[in-house]
VODO-699426 format. One record per residue (C-alpha): x, y, z; residue number from 1. Coordinates in steps of 0.05 Angstrom, whole numbers, padded with zeros to 5 digits. Layout:
<atoms>
X X	Y Y	Z Z	pos NUM
...
</atoms>
This chain:
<atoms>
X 02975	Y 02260	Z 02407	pos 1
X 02927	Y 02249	Z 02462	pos 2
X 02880	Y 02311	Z 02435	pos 3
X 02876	Y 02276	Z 02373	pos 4
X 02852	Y 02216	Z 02415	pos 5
X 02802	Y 02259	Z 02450	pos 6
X 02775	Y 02291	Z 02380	pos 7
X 02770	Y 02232	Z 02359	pos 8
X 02726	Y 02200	Z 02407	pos 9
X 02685	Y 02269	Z 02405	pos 10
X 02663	Y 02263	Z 02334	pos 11
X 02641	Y 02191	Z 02345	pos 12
X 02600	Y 02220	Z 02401	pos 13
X 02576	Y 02275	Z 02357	pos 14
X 02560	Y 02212	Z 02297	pos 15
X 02517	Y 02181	Z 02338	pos 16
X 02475	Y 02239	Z 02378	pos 17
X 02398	Y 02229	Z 02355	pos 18
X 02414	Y 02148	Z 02339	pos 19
X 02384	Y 02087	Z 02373	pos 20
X 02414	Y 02010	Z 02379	pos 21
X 02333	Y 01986	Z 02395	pos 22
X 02284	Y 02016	Z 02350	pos 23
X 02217	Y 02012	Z 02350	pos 24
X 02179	Y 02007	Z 02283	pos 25
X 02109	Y 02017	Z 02279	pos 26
X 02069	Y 01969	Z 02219	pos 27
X 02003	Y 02008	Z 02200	pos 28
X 01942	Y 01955	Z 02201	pos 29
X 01898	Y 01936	Z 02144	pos 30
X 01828	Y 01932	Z 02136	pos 31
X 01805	Y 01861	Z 02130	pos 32
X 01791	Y 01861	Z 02055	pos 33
X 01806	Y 01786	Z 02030	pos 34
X 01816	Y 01759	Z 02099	pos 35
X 01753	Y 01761	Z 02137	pos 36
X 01717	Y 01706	Z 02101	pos 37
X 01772	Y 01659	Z 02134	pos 38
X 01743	Y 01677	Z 02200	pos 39
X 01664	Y 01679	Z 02199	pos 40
X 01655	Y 01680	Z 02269	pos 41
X 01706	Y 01737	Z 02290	pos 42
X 01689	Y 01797	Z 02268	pos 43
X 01761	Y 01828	Z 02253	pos 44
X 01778	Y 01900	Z 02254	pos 45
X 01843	Y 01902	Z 02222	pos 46
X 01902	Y 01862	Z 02211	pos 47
X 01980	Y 01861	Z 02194	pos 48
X 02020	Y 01801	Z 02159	pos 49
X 02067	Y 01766	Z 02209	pos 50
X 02122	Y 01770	Z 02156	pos 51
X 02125	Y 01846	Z 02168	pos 52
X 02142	Y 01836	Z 02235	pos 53
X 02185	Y 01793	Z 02218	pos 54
X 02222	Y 01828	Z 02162	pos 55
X 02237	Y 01882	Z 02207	pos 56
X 02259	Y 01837	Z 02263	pos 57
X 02303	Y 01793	Z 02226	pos 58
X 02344	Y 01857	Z 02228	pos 59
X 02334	Y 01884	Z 02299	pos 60
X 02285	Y 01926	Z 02304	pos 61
X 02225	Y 01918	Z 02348	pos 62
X 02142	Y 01923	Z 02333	pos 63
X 02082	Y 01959	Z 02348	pos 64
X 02014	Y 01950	Z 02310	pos 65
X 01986	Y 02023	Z 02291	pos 66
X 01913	Y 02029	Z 02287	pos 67
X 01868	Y 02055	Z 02235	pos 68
X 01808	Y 02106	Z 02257	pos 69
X 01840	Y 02137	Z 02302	pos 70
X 01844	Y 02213	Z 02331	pos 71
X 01899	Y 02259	Z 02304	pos 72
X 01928	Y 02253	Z 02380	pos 73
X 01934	Y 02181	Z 02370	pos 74
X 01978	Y 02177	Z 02311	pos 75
X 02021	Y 02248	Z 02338	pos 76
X 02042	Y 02195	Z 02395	pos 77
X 02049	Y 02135	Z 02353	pos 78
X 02101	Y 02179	Z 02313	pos 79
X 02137	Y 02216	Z 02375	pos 80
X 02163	Y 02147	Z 02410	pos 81
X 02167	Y 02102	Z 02352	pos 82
X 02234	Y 02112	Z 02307	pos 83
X 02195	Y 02104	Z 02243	pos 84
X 02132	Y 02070	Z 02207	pos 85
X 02121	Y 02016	Z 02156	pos 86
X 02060	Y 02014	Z 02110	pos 87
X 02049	Y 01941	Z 02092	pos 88
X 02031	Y 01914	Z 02030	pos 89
X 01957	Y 01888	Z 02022	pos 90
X 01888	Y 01894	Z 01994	pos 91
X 01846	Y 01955	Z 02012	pos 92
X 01817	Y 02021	Z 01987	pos 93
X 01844	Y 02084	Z 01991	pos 94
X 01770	Y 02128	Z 01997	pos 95
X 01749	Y 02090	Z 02055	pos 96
X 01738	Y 02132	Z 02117	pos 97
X 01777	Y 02121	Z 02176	pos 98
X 01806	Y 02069	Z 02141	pos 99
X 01887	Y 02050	Z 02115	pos 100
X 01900	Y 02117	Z 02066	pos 101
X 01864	Y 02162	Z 02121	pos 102
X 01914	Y 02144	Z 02176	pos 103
X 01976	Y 02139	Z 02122	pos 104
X 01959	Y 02205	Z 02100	pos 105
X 01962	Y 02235	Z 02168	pos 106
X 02018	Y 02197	Z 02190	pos 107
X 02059	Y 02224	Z 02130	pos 108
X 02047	Y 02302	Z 02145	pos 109
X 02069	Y 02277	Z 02219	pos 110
X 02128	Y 02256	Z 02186	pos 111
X 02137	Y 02313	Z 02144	pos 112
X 02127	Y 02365	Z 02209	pos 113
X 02175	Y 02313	Z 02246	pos 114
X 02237	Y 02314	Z 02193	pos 115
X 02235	Y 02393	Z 02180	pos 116
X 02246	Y 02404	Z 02256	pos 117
X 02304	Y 02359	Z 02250	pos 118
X 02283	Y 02292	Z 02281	pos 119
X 02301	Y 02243	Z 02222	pos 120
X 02236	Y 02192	Z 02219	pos 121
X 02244	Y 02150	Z 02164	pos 122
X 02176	Y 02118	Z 02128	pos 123
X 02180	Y 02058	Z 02079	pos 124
X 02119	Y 02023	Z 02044	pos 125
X 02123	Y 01962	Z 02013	pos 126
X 02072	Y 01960	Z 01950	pos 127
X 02014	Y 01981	Z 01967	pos 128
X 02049	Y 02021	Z 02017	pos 129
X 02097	Y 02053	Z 01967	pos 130
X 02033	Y 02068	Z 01931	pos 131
X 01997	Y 02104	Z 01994	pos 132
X 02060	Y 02149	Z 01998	pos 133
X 02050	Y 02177	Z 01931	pos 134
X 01966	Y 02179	Z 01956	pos 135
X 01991	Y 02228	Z 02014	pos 136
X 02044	Y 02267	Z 01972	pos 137
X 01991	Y 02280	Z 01928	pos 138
X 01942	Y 02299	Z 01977	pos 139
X 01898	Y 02247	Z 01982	pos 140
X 01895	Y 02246	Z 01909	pos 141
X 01893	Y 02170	Z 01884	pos 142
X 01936	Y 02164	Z 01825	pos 143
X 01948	Y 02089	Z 01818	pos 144
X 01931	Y 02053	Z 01745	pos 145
X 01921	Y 01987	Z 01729	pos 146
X 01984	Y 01941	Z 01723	pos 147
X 01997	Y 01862	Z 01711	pos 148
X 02051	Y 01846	Z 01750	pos 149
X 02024	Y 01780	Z 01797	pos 150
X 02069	Y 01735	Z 01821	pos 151
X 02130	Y 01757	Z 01779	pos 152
X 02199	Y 01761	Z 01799	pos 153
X 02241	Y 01812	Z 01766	pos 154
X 02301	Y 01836	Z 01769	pos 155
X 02314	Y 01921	Z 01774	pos 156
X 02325	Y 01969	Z 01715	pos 157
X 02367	Y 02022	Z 01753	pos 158
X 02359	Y 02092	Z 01730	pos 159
X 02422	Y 02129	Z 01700	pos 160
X 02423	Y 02171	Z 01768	pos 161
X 02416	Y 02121	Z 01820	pos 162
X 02470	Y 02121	Z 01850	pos 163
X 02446	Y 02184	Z 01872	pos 164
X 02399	Y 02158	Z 01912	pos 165
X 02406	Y 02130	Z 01993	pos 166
X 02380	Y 02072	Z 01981	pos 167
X 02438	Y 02051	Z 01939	pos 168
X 02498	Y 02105	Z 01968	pos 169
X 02537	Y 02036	Z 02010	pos 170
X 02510	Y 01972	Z 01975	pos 171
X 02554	Y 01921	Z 01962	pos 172
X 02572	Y 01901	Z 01898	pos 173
X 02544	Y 01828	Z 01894	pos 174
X 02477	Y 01857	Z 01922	pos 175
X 02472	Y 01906	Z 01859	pos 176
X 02495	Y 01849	Z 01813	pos 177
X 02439	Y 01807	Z 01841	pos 178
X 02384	Y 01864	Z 01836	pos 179
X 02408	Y 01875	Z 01766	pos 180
X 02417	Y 01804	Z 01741	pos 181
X 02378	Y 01760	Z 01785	pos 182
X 02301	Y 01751	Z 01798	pos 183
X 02299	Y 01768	Z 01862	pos 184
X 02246	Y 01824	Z 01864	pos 185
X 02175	Y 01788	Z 01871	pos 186
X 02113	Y 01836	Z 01852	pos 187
X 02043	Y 01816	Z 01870	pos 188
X 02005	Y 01874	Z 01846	pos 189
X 01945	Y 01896	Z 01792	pos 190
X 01980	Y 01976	Z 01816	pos 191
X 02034	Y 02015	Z 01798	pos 192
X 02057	Y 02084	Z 01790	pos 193
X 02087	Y 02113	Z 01727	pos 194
X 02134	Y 02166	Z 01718	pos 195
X 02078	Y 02195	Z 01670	pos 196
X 02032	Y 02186	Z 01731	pos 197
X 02085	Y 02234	Z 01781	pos 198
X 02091	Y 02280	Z 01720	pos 199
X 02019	Y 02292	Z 01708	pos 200
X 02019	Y 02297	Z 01782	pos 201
X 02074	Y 02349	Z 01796	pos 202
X 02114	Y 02299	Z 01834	pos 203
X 02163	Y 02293	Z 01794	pos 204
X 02200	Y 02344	Z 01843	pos 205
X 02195	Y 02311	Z 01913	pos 206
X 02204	Y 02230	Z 01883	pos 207
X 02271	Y 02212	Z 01851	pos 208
X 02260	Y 02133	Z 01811	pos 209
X 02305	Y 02097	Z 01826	pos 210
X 02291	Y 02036	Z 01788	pos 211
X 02239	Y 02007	Z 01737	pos 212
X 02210	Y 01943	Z 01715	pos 213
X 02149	Y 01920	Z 01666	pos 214
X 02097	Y 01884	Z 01669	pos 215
X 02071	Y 01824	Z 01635	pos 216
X 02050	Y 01870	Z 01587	pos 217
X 02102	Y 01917	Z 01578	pos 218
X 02081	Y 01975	Z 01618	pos 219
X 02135	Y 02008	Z 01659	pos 220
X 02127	Y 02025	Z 01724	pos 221
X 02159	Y 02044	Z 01785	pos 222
X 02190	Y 01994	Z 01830	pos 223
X 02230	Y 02038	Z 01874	pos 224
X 02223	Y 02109	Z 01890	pos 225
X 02246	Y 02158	Z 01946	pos 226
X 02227	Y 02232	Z 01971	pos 227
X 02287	Y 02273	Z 01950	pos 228
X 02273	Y 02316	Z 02019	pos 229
X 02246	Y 02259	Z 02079	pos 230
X 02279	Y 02196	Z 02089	pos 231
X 02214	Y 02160	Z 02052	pos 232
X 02220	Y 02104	Z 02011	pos 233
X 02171	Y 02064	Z 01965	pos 234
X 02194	Y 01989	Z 01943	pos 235
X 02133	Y 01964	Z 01899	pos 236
X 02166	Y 01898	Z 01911	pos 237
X 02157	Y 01845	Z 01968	pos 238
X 02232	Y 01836	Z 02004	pos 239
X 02199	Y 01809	Z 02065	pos 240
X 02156	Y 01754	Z 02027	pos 241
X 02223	Y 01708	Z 02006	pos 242
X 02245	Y 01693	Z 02078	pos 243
X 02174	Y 01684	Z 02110	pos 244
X 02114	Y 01668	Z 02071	pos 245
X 02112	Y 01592	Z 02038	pos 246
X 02042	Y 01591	Z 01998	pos 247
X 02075	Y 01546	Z 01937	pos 248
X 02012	Y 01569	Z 01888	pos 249
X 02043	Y 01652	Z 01906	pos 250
X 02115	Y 01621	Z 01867	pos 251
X 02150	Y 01663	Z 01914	pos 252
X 02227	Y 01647	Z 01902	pos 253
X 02272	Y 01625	Z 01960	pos 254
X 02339	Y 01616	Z 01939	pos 255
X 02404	Y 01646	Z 01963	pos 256
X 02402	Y 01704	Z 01925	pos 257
X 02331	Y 01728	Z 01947	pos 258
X 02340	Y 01717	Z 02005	pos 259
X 02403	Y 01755	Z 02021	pos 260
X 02377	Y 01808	Z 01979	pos 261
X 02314	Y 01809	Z 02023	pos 262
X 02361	Y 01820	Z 02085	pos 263
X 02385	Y 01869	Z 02051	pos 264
X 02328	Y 01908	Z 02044	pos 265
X 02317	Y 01897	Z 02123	pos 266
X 02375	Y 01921	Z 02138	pos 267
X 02366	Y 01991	Z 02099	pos 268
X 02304	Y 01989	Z 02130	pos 269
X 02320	Y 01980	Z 02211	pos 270
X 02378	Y 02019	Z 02192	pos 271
X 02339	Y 02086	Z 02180	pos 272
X 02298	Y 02076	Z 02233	pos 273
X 02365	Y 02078	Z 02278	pos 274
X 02372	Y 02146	Z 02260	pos 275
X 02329	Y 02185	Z 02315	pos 276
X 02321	Y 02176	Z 02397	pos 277
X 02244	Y 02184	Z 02399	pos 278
X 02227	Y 02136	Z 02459	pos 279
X 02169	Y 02121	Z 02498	pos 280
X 02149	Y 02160	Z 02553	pos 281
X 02155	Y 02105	Z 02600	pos 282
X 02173	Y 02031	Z 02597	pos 283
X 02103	Y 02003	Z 02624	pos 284
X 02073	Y 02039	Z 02562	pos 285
X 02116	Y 02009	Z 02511	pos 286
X 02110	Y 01945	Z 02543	pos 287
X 02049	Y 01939	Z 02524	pos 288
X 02044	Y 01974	Z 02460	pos 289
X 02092	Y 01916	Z 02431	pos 290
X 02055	Y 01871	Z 02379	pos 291
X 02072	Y 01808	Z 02424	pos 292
X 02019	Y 01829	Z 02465	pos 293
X 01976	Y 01794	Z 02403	pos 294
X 01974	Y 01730	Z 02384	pos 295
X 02000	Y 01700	Z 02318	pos 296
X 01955	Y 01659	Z 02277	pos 297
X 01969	Y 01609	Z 02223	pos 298
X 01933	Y 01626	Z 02166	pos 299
X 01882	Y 01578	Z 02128	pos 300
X 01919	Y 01543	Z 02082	pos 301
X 01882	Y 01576	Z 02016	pos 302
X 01898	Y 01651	Z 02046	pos 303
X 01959	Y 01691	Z 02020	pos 304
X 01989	Y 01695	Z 02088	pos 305
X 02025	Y 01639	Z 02134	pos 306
X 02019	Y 01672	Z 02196	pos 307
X 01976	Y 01730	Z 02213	pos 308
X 01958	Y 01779	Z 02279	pos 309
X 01888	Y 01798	Z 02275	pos 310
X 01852	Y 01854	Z 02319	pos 311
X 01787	Y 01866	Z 02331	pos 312
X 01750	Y 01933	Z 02349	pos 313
X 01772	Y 01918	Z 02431	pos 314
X 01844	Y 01927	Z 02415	pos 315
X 01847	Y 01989	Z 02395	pos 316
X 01814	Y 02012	Z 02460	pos 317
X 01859	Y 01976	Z 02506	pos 318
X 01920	Y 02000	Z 02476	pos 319
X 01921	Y 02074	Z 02465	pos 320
X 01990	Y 02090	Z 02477	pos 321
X 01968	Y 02135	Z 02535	pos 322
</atoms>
């Protein structure tokens, strides 16, 4: 029976070839749309919500800030040590050059190029993010319309088929019954995509929907899709906003239920950015390519944000990942 022992312990092996315990998750920065006027005398680059970080923390995984206007070389790095890359949520353009779409839209051919040599890099983006995946699948086509959805919690309409999806292959029961029943998906968006929108689009092919919502209005839109080829996944939602941003006017809900649901979320998350090795070339370089090189701010007490990091142009200079 001892060869059976030995098989054993040689498919577990075999399960976890290509995995990592630590990942490293990059968080693509913003442009400062909304949140320079806070900050008059500090002329600000960029910037990425603390509750990112912490989102993807609160579930393992480790940080770097990726930089916008940067060189092709930068963001082929960024992509061959980190173990995967979050595109926050956020205010910002998607025609600006050099700016938040540019770099997502490279990043996601990286990705592409990455996956179909057989290094699983997972990329997520949270609502705006979900809606610069669909910008790069498309192109750099912009094919957001208008949508109502601010400060709304919701809970999911599933599609028939989505169970077929890996977002929702191993969730526990009382975490479906909560998405279904409960309010515990907060949008904060004037966004959305439509499945006439991927139609018209001929996207229809390379997105399954998972789920749908309205708006205040009755429009459906997307509120979670994900590439039926690449590990990429859209959640128009906010699952990171529950457990770590407190702005009473936002009526962001705290209770149990969104909040385990939000862990939830973190835990898909970290978990498919566990699925590759891709390291750093040394540890002195990821040492400092870690966001807690930066500071945390609090926010002013009117902003949408509790805590913030905020970059300016010097930053990007100092920490090229070289």
């Amino acid at each position: 029976m001892r060869w059976i022992f030995y098989v054993f312990c040689l498919l577990l092996r075999i399960n976890f070839l290509g995995a990592t315990e630590t990942p490293i998750v990059g968080i693509l920065a913003l442009e400062p749309y909304g949140i320079q006027k806070f900050y008059p005398n500090l002329h600000i680059s960029s910037y990425i919500s603390a509750s990112y970080v912490k989102f993807l923390e609160s579930s393992g995984a480790r940080v770097i800030p990726v930089w916008i206007g940067q060189s092709l070389e930068y963001y082929e790095r960024v992509v061959r040590f980190t173990n995967g890359m979050l595109f926050p949520g956020g205010a910002t353009y998607f025609n600006e050059s050099k700016g938040y779409a540019e770099a997502a839209k490279i990043i996601f051919r990286l990705a592409e190029e990455l996956n179909d040599r057989g290094i699983y890099y997972p990329l997520i983006g949270i609502c705006l993010g979900m809606q610069v995946l669909a910008f790069a699948s498309a192109g750099g086509k912009d094919i957001r319309i208008g949508c109502d959805a601010m400060k709304v919690s919701l809970p999911l309409e599933f599609d028939p088929n989505y169970s077929e999806s890996r977002v929702f292959k191993d969730t526990p029961k009382e975490i479906l019954s909560d998405l279904r029943d409960k309010n515990v998906t907060y949008n904060y968006h004037k966004y959305c995509l439509t499945d006439e929108v991927l139609n018209d689009n001929n996207l229809t092919d390379i997105w399954r929907i998972v789920t749908r919502n309205d708006d205040i209005h009755g429009k459906k839109f997307i509120s979670i899709m994900e590439h039926k080829k690449y590990p990429f996944y859209g959640f128009q939602f906010h699952p990171e906003k529950s457990k770590f941003e407190f702005q009473e006017r936002l009526m962001i809900p705290h209770d149990l239920y969104n909040r385990r649901v939000s862990q939830f979320f973190a835990d898909f998350t970290v978990g498919e950015c566990s699925k590759n090795n891709n390291t750093f070339p040394d540890r002195n370089i990821e040492h400092r390519s870690l966001i807690y090189n930066f500071n945390v701010v609090l926010g002013p007490i009117n902003c949408s944000y509790l805590q913030l990091y905020l970059f300016t142009d010097s930053e990007p200079a100092q920490y090229q990942l070289v």
